[in-house]
C-alpha positions as CSV (number, residue, x, y, z in Angstrom):
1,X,4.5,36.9,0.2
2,X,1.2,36.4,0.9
3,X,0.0,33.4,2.7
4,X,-3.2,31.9,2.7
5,X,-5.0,28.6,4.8
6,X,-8.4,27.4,2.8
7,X,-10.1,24.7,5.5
8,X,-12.7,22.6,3.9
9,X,-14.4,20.6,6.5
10,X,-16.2,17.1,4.8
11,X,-17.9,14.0,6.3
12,X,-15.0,12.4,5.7
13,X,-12.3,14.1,6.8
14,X,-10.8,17.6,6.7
15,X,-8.9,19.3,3.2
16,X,-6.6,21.8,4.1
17,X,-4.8,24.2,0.9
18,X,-2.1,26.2,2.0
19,X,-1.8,29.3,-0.7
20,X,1.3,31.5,-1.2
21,X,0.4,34.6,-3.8
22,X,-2.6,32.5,-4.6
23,X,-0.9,29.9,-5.5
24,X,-1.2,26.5,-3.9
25,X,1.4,24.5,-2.3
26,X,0.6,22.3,-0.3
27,X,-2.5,20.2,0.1
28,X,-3.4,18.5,3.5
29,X,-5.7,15.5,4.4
30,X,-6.8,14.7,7.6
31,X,-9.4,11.5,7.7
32,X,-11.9,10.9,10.7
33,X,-8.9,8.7,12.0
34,X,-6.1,10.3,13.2
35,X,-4.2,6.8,14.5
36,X,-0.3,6.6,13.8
37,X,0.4,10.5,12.4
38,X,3.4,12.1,12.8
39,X,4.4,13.1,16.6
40,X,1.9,10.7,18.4
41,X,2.8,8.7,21.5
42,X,2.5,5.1,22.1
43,X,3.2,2.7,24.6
44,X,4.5,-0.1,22.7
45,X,5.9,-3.5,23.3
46,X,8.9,-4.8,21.7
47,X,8.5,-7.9,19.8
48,X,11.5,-8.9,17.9
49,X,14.8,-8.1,17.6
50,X,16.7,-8.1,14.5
51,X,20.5,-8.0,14.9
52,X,21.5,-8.2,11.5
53,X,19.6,-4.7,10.9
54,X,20.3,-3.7,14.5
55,X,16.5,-2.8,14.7
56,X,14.0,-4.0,16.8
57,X,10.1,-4.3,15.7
58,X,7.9,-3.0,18.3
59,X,4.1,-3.5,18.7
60,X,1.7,-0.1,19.2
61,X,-1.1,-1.3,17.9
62,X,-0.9,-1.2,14.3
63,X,-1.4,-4.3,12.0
64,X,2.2,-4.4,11.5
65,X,4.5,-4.0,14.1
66,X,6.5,-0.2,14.3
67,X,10.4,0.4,12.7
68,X,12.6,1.2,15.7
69,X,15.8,1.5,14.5
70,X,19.2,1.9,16.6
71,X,20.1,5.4,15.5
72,X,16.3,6.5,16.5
73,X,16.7,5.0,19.8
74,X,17.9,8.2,21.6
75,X,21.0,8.5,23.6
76,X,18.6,8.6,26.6
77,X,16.6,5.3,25.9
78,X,17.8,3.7,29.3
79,X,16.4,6.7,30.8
80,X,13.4,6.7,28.7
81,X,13.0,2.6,29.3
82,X,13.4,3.4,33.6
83,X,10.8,6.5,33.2
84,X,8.2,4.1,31.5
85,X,8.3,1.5,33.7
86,X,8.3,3.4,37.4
87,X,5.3,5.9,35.4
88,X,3.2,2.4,34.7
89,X,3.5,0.7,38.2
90,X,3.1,4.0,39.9
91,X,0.5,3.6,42.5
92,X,0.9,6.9,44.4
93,X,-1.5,9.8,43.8
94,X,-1.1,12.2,41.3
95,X,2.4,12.4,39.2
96,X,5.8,12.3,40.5
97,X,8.0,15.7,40.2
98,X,9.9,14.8,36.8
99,X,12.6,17.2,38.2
100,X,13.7,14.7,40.9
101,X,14.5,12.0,38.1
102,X,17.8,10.2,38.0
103,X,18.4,9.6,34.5
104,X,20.8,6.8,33.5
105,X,24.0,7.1,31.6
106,X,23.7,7.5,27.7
107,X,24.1,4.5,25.3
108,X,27.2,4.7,22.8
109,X,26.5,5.5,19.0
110,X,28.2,1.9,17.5
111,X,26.3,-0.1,20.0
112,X,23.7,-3.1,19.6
113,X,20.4,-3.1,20.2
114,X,20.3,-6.2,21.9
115,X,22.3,-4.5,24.3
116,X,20.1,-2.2,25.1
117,X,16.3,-3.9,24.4
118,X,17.3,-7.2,26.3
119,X,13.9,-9.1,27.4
120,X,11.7,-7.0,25.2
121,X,10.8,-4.7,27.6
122,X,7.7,-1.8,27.4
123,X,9.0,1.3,25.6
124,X,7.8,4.9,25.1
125,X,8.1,5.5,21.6
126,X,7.0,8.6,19.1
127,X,5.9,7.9,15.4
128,X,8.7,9.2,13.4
129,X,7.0,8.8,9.6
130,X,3.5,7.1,9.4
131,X,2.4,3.3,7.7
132,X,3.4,4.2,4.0
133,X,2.3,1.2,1.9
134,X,2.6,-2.7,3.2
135,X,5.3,-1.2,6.1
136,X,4.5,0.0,9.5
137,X,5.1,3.3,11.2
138,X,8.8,4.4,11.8
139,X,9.0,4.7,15.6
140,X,11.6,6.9,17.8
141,X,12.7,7.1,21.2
142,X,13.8,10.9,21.0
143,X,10.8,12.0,22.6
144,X,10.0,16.2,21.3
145,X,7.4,18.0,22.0
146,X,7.3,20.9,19.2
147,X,5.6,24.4,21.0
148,X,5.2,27.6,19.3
149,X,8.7,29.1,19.6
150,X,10.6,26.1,21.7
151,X,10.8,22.2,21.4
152,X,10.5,20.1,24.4
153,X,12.8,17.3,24.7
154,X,12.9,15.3,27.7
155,X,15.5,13.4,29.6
156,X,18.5,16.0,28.9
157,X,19.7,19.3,29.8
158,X,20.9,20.8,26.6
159,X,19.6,24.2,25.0
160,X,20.3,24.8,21.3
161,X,19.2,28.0,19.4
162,X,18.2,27.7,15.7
163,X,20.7,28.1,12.9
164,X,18.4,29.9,11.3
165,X,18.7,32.7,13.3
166,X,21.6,34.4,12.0
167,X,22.0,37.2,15.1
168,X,24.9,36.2,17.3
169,X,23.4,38.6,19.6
170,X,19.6,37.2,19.3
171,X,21.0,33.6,20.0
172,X,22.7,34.2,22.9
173,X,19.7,36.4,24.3
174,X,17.8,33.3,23.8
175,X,20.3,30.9,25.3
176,X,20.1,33.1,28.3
177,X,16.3,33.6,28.8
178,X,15.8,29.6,28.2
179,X,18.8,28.0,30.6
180,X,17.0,30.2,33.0
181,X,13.4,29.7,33.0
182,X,13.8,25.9,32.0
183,X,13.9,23.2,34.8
184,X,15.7,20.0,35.0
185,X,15.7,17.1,33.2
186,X,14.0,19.0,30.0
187,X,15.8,19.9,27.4
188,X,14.9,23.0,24.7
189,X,14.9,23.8,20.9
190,X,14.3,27.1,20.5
191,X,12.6,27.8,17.0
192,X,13.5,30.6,14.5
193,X,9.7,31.8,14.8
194,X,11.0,32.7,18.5
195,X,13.5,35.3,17.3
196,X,12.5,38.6,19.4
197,X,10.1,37.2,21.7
198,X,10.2,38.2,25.4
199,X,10.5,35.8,28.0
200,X,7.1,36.0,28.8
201,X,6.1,34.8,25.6
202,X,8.8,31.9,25.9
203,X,8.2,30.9,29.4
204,X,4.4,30.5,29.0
205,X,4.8,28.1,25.6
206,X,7.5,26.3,27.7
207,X,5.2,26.0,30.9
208,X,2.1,24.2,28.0
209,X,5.0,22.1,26.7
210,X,5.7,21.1,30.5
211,X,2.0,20.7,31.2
212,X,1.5,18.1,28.2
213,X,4.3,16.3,29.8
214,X,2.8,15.7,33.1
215,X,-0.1,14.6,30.9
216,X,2.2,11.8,29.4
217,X,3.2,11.0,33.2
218,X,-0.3,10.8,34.1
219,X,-1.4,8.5,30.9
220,X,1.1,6.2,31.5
221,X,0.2,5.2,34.6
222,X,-1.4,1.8,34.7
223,X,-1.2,1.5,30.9
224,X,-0.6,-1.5,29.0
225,X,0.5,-2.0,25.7
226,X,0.2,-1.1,22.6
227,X,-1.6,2.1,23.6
228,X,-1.9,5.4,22.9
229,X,-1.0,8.1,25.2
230,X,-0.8,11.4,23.3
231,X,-1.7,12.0,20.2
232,X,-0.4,15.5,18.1
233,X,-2.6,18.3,17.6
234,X,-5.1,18.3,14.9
235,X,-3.6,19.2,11.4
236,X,-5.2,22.6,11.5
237,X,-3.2,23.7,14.8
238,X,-0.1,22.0,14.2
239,X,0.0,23.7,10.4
240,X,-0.9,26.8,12.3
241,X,2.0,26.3,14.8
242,X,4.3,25.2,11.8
243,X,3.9,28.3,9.6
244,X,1.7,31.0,11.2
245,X,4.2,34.1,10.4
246,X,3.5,38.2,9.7
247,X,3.2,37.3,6.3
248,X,-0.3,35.1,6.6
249,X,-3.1,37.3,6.2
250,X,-6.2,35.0,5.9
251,X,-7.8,31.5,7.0
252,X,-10.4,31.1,6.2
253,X,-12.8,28.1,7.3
254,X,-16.4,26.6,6.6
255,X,-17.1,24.4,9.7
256,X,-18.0,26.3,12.8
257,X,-16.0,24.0,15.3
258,X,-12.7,24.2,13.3
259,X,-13.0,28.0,13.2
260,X,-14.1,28.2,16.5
261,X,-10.7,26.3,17.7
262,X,-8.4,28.5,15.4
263,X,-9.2,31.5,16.1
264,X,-9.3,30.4,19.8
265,X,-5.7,28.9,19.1
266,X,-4.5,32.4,17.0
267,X,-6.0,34.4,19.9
268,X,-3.3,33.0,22.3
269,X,-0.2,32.9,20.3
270,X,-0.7,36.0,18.3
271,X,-3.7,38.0,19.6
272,X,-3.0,41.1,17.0
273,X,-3.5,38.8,14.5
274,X,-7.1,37.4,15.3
275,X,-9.2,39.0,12.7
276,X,-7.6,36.9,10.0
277,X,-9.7,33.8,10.8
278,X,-12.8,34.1,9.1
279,X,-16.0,32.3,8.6
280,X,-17.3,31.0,5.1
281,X,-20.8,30.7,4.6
282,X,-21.2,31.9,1.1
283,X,-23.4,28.2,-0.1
284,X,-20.6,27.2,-3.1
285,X,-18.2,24.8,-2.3
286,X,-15.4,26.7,-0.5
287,X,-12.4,25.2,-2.9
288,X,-14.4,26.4,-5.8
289,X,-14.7,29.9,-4.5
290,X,-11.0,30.2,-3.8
291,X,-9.6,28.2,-6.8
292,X,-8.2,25.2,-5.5
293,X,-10.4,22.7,-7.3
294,X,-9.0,23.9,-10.3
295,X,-5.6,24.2,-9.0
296,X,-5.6,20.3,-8.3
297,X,-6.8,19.3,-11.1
298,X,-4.5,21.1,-13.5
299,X,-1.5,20.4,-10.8
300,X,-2.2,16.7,-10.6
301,X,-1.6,13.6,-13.1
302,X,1.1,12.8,-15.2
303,X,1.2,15.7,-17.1
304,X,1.9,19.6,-15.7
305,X,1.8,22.3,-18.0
306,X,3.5,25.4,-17.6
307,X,3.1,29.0,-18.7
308,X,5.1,29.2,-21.4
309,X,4.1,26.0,-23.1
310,X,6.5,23.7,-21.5
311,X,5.5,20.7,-19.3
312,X,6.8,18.1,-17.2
313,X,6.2,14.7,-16.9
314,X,6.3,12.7,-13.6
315,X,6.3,9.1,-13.2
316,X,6.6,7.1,-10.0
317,X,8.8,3.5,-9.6
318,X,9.0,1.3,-7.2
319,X,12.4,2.7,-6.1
320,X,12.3,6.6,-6.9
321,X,10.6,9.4,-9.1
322,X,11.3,10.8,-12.2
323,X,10.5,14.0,-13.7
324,X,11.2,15.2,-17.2
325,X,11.2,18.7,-18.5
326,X,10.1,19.4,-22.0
327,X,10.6,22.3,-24.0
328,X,7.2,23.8,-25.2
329,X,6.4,25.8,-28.2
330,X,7.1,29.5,-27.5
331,X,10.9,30.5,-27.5
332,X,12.2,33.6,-25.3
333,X,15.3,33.8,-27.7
334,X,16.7,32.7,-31.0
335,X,19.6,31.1,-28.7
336,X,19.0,27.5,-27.9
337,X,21.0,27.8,-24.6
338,X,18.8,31.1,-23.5
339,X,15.8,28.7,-24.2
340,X,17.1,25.8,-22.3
341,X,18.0,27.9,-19.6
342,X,15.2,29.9,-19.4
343,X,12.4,26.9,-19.6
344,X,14.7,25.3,-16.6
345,X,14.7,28.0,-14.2
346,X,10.3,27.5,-14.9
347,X,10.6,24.0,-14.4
348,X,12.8,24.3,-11.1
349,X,10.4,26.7,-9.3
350,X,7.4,24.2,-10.1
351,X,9.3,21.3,-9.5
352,X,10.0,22.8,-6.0
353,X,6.0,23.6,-6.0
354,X,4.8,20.1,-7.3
355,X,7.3,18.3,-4.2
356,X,5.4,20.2,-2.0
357,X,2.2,20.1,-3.2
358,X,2.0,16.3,-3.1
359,X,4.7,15.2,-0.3
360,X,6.8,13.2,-3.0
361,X,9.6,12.0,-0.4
362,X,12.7,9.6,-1.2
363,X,14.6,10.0,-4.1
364,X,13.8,12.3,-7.1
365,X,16.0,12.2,-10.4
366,X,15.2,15.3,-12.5
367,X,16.0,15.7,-16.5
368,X,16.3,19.2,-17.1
369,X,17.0,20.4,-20.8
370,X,20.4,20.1,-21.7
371,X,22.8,22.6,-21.1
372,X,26.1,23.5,-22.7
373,X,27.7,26.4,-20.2
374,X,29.2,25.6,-16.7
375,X,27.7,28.9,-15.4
376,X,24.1,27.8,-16.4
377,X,24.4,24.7,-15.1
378,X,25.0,26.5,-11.3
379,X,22.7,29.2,-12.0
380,X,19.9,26.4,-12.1
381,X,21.8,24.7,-9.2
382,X,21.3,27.8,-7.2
383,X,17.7,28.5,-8.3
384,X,16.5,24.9,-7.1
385,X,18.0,25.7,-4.5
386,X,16.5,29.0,-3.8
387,X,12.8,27.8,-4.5
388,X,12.9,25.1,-2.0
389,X,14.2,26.8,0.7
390,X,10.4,27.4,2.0
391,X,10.4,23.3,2.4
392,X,9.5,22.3,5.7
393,X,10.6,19.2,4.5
394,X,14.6,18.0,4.8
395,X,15.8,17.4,1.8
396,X,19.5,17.6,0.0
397,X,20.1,18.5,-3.9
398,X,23.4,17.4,-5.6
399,X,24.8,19.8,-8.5
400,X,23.8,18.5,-12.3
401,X,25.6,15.4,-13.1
402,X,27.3,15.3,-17.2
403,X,24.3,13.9,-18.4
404,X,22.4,16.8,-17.3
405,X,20.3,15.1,-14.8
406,X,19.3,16.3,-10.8
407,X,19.5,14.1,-7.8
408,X,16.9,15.4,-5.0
409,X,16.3,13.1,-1.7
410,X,13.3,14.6,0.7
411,X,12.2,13.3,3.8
412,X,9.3,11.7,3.3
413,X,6.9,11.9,6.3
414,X,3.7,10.3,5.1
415,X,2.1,9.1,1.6
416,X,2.4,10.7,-1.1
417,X,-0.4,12.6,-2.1
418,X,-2.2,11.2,-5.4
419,X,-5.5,12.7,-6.7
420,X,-7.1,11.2,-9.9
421,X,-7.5,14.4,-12.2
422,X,-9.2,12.7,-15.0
423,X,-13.0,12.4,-15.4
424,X,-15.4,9.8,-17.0
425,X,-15.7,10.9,-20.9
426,X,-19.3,11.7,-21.3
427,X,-19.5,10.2,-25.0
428,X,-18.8,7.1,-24.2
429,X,-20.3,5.8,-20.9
430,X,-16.7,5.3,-18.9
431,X,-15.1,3.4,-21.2
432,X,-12.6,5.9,-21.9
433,X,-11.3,9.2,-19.8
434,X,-10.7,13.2,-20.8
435,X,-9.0,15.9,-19.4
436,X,-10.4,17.4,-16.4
437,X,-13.1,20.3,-17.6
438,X,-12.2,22.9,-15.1
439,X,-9.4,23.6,-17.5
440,X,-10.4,23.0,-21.0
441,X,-11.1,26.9,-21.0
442,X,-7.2,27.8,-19.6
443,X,-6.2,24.9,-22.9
444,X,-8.7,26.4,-25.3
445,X,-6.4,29.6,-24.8
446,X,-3.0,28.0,-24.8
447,X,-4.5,27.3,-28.1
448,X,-5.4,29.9,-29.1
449,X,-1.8,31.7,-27.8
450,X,0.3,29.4,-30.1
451,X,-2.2,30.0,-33.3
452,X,-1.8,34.0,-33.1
453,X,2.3,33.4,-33.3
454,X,1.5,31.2,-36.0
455,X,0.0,34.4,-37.7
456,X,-3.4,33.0,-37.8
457,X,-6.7,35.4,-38.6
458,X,-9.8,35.4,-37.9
459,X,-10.2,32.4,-35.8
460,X,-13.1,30.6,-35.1
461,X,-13.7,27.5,-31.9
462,X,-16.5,24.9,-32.9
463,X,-17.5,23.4,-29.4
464,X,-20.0,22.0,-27.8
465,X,-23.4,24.1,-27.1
466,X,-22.5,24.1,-23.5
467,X,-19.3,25.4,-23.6
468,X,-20.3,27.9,-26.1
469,X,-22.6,29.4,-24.0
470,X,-20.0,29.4,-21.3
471,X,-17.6,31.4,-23.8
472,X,-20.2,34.1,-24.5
473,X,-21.8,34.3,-21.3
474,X,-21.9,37.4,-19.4
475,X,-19.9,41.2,-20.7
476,X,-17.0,41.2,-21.4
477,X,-17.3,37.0,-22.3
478,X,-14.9,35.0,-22.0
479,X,-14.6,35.3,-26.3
480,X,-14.5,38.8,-26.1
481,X,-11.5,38.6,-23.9
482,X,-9.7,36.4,-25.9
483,X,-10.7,38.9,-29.1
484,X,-9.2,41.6,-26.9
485,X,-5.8,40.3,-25.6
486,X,-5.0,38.8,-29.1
487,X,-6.0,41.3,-30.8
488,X,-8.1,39.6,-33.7
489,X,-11.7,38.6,-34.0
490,X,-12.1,35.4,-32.4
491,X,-15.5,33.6,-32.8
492,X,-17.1,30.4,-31.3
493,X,-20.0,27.9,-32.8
494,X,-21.9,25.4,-31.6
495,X,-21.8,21.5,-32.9
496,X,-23.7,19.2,-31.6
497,X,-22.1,16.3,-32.5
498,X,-19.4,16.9,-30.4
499,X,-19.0,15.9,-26.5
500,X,-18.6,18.2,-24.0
501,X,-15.1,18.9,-24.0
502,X,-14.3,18.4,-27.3
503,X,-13.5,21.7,-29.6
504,X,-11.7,22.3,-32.9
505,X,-9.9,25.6,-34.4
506,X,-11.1,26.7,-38.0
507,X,-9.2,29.7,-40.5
508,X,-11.6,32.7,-41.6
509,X,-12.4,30.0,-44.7
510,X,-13.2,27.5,-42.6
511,X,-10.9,25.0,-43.0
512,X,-9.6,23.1,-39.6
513,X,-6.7,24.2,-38.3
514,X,-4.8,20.5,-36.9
515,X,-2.5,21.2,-33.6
């Protein structure tokens, strides 16, 4: 698989399109302010406990006060509550040697947190999921600090290995080289992207990750709350970190800076690989050159289309999302349970795609085409199952229920991504809205697909003057294409009456064909 990072640097903020064989999914935003993502660290002060939910609500600056739950409190929080005060009324010079730290005895799992957050003391929290909607960020005390092939995580001991490295042999290698190069006090995830690295490469992302947290010592020191004291990586590196792998071959980037730092970045972790950074320069907007503006636009909305004619549609409630699959016009087979199963197992890969693609978190309820045969029913299981495997995201699928419907639930992280597809109509000065124009052409030919199996000859488009010059422009045209794959003479006319993406499909004696 070939993997692909478009960067498109804007005044207001930074677009980032991940591509897999071209094909986008996911799309990243980063605004001019970065406050409250994912990973940052505050200094925050608790303001209110709530037994009844056994949360507390904790002030880090935000217009509404953080989500600290007891389960996210960290079976180190005593520790974590000691560390932050002695780091904040330090007056020595420089940073004390976190080695020599007497931690405190873990809290119990069924415990309350008044038990433990008594006076509303100062607290070292990380933002677990940032302010979705009218709530604030969801805060944590499990402090990690995520490197290139190991995770710091402070206050205990333990090393874990990855189940996703499946070499009995490779995980206790890694065991090994980690319990020995690690000091006390720090505990270590080591990532799957560390399987056969040498403990060089190990001990020098470990010795960053130990740097970072002196940093935190040293920003603590005098603070007062709320306040930030670390903030993650810019979305560029920490995608980079995420899913850099031997199967990216190009990023590609249009402001100088961001390049500048990426390739920088790429030329530490994986030096062999720094050619792959490139600089784009070439005038057009860089999403138009690599076909992501049109991806958006026909990926986007209410409405998805798919190849064979099918389509989904997906609605969002208050309490979950729903998305329907519907059976299009062409049919694989003359057996309606090869159909269903077929247009399901399209469906279920860009399902997979579209949870991605816009960060849709919480529940999902999916209602696939009905199904009569047990085995089909796990096949599709299986094949959901198989395309979302390259989710970053947690998430759990339950088997099809008798009324033939999906339950998904995926962590959700951060808003969903929402882009407005449609467009002001031309003919009628805003009042009403038409399908995006970037893919009138890729409709125009689902058209024209459908007509030829109705046995149709001779077709002819009448379109707007501008997009009849766009079907005839250049050799071969776009027409001449069409005439070619469908193996018919195809022909387009101009009427001006019509507005810009309007078009309708005549017979060779000119009568209008209605879709």
């Amino acid at each position: 698989m070939n993997k692909e990072l478009i960067i498109n640097a804007a005044p207001t903020g930074v677009e980032i399109a991940l591509l897999e064989d071209k094909k986008l999914v996911e799309l990243h935003q980063e605004s001019l302010d970065t406050s409250f993502t994912v990973g940052d660290l505050y200094l925050g002060k608790v303001k209110k406990l709530v037994p009844g939910m056994n949360a507390a609500f904790v002030d880090v600056g935000f217009e509404k006060d953080g989500f600290l739950h007891y389960t996210d409190l960290s079976p180190y929080v005593r520790s974590i509550l000691k560390f932050t005060n002695q780091s904040i009324t330090d007056k020595s010079e420089g940073i004390a040697d976190f080695g020599k730290f007497q931690t405190e005895a873990e809290i119990i799992k069924t415990g309350k947190i008044g038990e433990v957050l008594n006076g509303k003391p100062n607290v070292l929290v990380q933002i677990l999921k940032e302010p979705i909607a009218a709530k604030g960020p969801r805060l944590s005390c499990e402090i990690s600090l995520p490197g290139r092939f190991v995770v710091l995580t402070p206050f205990n001991d333990i090393v874990a290995v990855s189940r996703k490295i499946h070499s009995g042999d490779e995980r206790k290698r890694l065991q090994k080289i980690v319990e020995a190069i690690k000091t006390k006090n720090f505990g270590v995830i080591v990532r799957t992207a560390a399987e056969g690295k040498n403990t060089a490469e190990l001990h020098e992302d470990l010795n960053n990750l130990v740097a970072m947290w002196k940093q935190i010592q040293q920003n603590l020191k005098n603070a007062t709350p709320p306040s930030k004291i670390l903030g993650e990586t810019d979305k560029t590196t920490s995608i980079l970190r995420d899913l850099l792998s031997a199967d990216f071959n190009r990023i590609v980037v249009n402001d100088k800076n961001i390049y500048n730092d990426a390739r920088s970045y790429i030329q530490k972790v994986a030096p062999d690989k720094t050619e792959i950074v490139s600089f784009y320069q070439n005038g057009s907007p860089i999403f138009d050159s690599f076909g992501v503006t049109k991806q958006v636009k026909g990926s986007f909305g209410k409405t998805v289309n798919l190849a064979s004619g099918a389509y989904l549609i997906i609605e969002h409630t208050e309490a979950l999302h729903v998305i329907d699959v519907n059976s299009g016009y062409k049919s694989v087979s003359t057996n309606q349970e090869e159909n269903a199963l077929q247009t399901n197992l399209e469906a279920a890969e860009e399902i997979a795609r579209q949870l991605r693609l816009r960060d849709i978190g919480g529940i999902i309820v999916v209602d696939f085409i009905d199904m009569k045969l047990p085995d089909n029913k796990r096949r599709l299981a299986e094949a959901v199952e198989d395309f979302m495997r390259a989710d970053r995201a947690k998430h759990a699928i339950l088997p099809i229920s008798k009324f033939g419907l999906m339950q998904i639930t995926r962590q959700r992280m951060k808003p969903e991504v929402n882009i407005n597809t449609q467009e002001v109509c031309p003919s009628c000065n805003g009042t009403g809205k038409v399908s995006s124009t970037l893919i009138l052409e890729d409709e125009i030919e689902k058209n024209i697909s459908y007509l030829v199996m109705q046995k149709h000859k001779e077709l002819y488009i009448s379109v707007h003057p501008i997009m009849e010059a766009y079907l005839k422009k250049g050799f071969p045209s776009r027409r001449l294409k069409w005439s070619w794959k469908y193996k018919q003479k195809i022909r387009v006319k101009a009427n001006n009456s019509y507005h810009l993406t309007e078009y309708h499909f005549f017979d060779h004696q000119e009568e209008e064909i209605k879709l």
